[in-house]
C-alpha positions as CSV (number, residue, x, y, z in Angstrom):
1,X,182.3,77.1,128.4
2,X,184.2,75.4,125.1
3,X,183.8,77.0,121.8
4,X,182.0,73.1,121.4
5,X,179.5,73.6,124.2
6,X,178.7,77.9,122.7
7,X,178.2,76.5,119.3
8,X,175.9,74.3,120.5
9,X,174.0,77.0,122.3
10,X,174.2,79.1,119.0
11,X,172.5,75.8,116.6
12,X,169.8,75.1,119.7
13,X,168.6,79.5,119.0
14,X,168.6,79.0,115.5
15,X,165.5,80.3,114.5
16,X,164.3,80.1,110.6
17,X,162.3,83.5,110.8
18,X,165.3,85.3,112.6
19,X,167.2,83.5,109.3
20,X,165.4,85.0,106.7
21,X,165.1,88.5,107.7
22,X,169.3,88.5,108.3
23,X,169.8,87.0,104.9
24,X,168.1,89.9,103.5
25,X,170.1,92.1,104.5
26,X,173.3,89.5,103.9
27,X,173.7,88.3,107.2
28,X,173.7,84.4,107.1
29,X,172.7,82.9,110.6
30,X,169.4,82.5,112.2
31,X,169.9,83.9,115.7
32,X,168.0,86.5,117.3
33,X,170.7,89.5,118.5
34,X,168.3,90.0,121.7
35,X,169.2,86.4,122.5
36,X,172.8,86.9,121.0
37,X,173.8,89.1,123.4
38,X,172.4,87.9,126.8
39,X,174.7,84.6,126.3
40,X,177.7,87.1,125.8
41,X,176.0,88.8,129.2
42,X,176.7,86.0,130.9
43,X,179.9,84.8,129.6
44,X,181.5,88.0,130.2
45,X,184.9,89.0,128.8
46,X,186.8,85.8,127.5
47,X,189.3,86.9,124.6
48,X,190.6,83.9,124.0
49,X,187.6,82.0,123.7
50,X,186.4,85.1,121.7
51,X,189.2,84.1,119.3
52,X,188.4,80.2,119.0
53,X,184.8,81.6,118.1
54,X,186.1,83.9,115.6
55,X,188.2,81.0,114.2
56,X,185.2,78.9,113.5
57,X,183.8,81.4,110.5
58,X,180.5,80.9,111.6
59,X,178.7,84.5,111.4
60,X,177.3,83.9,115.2
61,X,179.7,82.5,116.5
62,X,181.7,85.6,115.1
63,X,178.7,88.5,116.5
64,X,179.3,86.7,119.7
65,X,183.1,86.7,119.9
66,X,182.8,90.9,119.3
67,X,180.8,90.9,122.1
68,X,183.0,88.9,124.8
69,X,186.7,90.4,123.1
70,X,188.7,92.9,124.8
71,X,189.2,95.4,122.2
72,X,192.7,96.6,123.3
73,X,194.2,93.3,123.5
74,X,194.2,92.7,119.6
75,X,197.5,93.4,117.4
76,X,196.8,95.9,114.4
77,X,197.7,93.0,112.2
78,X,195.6,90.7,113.7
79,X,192.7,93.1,113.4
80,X,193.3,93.8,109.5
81,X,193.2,90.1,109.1
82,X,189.7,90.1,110.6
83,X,188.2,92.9,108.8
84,X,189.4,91.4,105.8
85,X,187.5,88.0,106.4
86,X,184.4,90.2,107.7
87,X,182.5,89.5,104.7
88,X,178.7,89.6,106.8
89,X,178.1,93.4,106.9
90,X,176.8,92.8,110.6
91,X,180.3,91.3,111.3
92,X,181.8,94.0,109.8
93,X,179.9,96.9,111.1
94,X,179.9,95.0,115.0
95,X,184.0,94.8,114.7
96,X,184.8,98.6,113.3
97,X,182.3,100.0,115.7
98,X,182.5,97.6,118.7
99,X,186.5,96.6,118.5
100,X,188.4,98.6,116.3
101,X,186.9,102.2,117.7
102,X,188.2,101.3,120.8
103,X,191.6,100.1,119.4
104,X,194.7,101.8,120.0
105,X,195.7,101.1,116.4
106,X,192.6,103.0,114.9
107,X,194.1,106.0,113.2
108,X,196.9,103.7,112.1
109,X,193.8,101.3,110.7
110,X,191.6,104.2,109.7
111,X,194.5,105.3,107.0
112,X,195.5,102.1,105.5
113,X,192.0,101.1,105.4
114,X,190.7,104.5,103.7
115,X,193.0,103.5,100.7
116,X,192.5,99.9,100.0
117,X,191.3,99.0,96.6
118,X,188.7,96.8,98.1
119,X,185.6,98.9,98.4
120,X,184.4,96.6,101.6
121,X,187.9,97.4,103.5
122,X,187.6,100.9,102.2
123,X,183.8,101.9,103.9
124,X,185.8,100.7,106.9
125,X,188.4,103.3,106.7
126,X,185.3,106.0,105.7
127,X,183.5,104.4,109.0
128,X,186.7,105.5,111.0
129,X,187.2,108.9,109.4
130,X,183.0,109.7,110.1
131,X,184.2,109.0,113.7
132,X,186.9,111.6,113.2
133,X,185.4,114.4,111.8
134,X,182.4,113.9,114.7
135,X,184.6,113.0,117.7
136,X,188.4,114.4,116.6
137,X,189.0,116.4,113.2
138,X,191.9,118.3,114.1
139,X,194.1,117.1,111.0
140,X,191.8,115.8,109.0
141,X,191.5,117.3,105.4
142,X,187.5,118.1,105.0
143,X,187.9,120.3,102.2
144,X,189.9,117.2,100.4
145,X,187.1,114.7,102.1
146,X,184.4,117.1,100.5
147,X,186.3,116.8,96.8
148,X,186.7,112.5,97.2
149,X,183.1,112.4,98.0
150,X,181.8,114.6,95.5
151,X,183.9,112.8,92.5
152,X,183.8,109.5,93.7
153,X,180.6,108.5,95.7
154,X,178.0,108.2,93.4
155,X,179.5,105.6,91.3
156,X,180.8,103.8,94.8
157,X,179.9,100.3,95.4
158,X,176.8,99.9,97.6
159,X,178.6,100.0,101.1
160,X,182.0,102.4,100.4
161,X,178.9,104.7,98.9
162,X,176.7,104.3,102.5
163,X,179.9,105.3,104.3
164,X,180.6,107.8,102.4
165,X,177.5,109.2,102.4
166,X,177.4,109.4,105.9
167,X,180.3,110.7,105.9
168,X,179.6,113.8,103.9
169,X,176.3,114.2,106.2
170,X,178.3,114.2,109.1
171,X,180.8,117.0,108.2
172,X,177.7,119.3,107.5
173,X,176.2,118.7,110.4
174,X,179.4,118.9,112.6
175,X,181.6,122.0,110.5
176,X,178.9,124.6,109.4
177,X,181.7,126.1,107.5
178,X,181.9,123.4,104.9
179,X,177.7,123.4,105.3
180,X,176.9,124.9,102.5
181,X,179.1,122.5,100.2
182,X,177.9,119.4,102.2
183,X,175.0,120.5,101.3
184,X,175.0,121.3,97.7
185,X,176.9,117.7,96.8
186,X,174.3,115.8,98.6
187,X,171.3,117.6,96.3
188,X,173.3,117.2,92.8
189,X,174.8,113.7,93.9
190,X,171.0,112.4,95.5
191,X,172.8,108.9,96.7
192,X,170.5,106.4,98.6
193,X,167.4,108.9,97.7
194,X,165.0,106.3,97.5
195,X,166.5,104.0,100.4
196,X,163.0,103.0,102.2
197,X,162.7,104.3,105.5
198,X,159.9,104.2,107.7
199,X,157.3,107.3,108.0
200,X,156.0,106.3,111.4
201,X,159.5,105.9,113.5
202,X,159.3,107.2,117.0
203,X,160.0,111.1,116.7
204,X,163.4,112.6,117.7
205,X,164.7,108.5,118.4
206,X,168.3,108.8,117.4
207,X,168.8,105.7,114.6
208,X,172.8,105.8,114.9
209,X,172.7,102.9,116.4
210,X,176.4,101.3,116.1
211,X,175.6,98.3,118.1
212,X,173.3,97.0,115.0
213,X,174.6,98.7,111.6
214,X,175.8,102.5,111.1
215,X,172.9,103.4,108.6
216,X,172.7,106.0,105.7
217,X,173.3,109.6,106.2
218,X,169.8,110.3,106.1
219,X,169.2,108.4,109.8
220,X,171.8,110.1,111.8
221,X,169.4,113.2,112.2
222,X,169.6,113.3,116.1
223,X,173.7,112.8,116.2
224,X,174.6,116.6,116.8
225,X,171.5,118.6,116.5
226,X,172.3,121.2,119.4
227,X,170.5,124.0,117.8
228,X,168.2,124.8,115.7
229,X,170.3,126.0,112.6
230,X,172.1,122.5,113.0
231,X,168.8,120.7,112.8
232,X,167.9,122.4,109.8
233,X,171.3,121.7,107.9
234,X,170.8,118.2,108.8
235,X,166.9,117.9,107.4
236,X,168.6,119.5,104.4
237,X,171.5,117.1,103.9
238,X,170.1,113.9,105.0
239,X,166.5,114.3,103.7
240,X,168.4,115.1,100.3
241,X,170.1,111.8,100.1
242,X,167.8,109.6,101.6
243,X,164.2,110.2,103.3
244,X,164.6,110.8,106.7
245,X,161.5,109.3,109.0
246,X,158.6,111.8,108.9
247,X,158.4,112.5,112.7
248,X,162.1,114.2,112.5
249,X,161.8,115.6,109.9
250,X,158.7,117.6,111.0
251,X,159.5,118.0,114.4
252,X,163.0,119.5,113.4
253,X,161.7,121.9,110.8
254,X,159.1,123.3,113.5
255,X,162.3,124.8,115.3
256,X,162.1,122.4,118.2
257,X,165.5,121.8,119.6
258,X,166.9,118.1,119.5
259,X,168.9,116.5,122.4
260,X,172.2,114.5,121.1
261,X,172.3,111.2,119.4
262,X,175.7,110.6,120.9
């Protein structure tokens, strides 16, 4: 297909409800993701017609080029460049978590990104380093992490806060030697305490989901609960800075054990 005939596709899916709900959370298109992603099922890997979609600016057109890329084949620059125009936080979280994971110029990205002045570019690098400290910490300063956080976080803009945040939940949950300070920043800090979160969510459903958006610390309950003192650390943390759904939180606290989120 042309990038003419995909855009096409994308207007005839616009749906006005599907609109609405995006634009509250600052996405601006009208297609359903469901519907999103079976026409990038069966156009398959195309990265060049991944990059004429990207091209166009249109925030579909752009969830659908993420989905149809291949990852590896982007330069480090060329990458930067796109995080930088990312300005949809769907399109941002869809290329850190679908593209530049699976990058070979992450950790190079991950460090210039943790830096930048602009707080968008910044939750970015955070994103990356949450990845770390789950997946790969060997080098990484947690102590240092742990201080940034604690000065810095609660006066953070809305999304360099979320990632940090998450951030700070995940190096509890993951290093219980730095538990105890995890824990005691997240109940003086309180960030995102009041973020609504539903008390009827499915119990023990892991809500890390990176395919959609990388939510606040207090949903990624399920990511590395592999015993019971873990699952308790992680009520603690997450249901600190933001309400964690009921179900967890009660089924965790009873002592059952929780399978991984991961």
């Amino acid at each position: 297909m042309t990038v003419a005939e995909v855009m096409a596709e994308l207007a005839a899916l616009e749906d006005p409800k599907a609109r609405a709900v995006n634009e509250r959370h600052g996405d601006d298109h009208g297609v359903n993701l469901g519907k999103l992603r079976a026409v990038a099922k069966r156009l398959k890997t195309q990265q060049e017609l991944s990059r004429e979609l990207w091209a166009t600016g249109d925030t579909a057109a752009r969830l659908l080029s993420l989905l149809i890329c291949r990852p590896k084949a982007f330069a480090r620059d060329e990458l930067d460049t796109m995080l930088r125009e990312a300005r949809a936080p769907k399109v941002h979280d869809w290329l850190v978590n679908y593209v530049v994971k699976k990058s070979p110029h992450a950790e190079e990205l991950r460090v210039a990104w943790f830096a930048d002045p602009d707080p968008v570019v910044a939750s970015a690098g955070w994103a990356l380093t949450t990845e770390r400290v789950a997946k790969q910490p060997a080098g990484l300063d947690l102590p240092g992490l742990l201080d940034t956080i604690e000065a810095e976080m609660k006066g953070a803009p809305d999304r360099l806060q979320w990632a940090m945040n998450h951030c700070l939940a995940q190096i509890g949950i993951d290093h219980p030697e730095h538990r105890a300070r995890a824990l005691d920043i997240g109940e003086r800090l309180e960030v995102l305490k009041d973020y609504p979160t539903p008390r009827a969510a499915p119990p023990l459903r892991p809500h890390l989901d990176h395919r959609d958006r990388p939510p606040p610390a207090g949903r990624v309950t399920a990511l590395a609960c592999q015993d019971r003192a873990t699952c308790l650390a992680s009520v603690r943390i997450l249901s600190v800075n933001t309400p964690m759904c009921q179900a967890n939180r009660a089924i965790l606290t009873s002592g059952r054990r929780s399978g991984s989120g991961r």
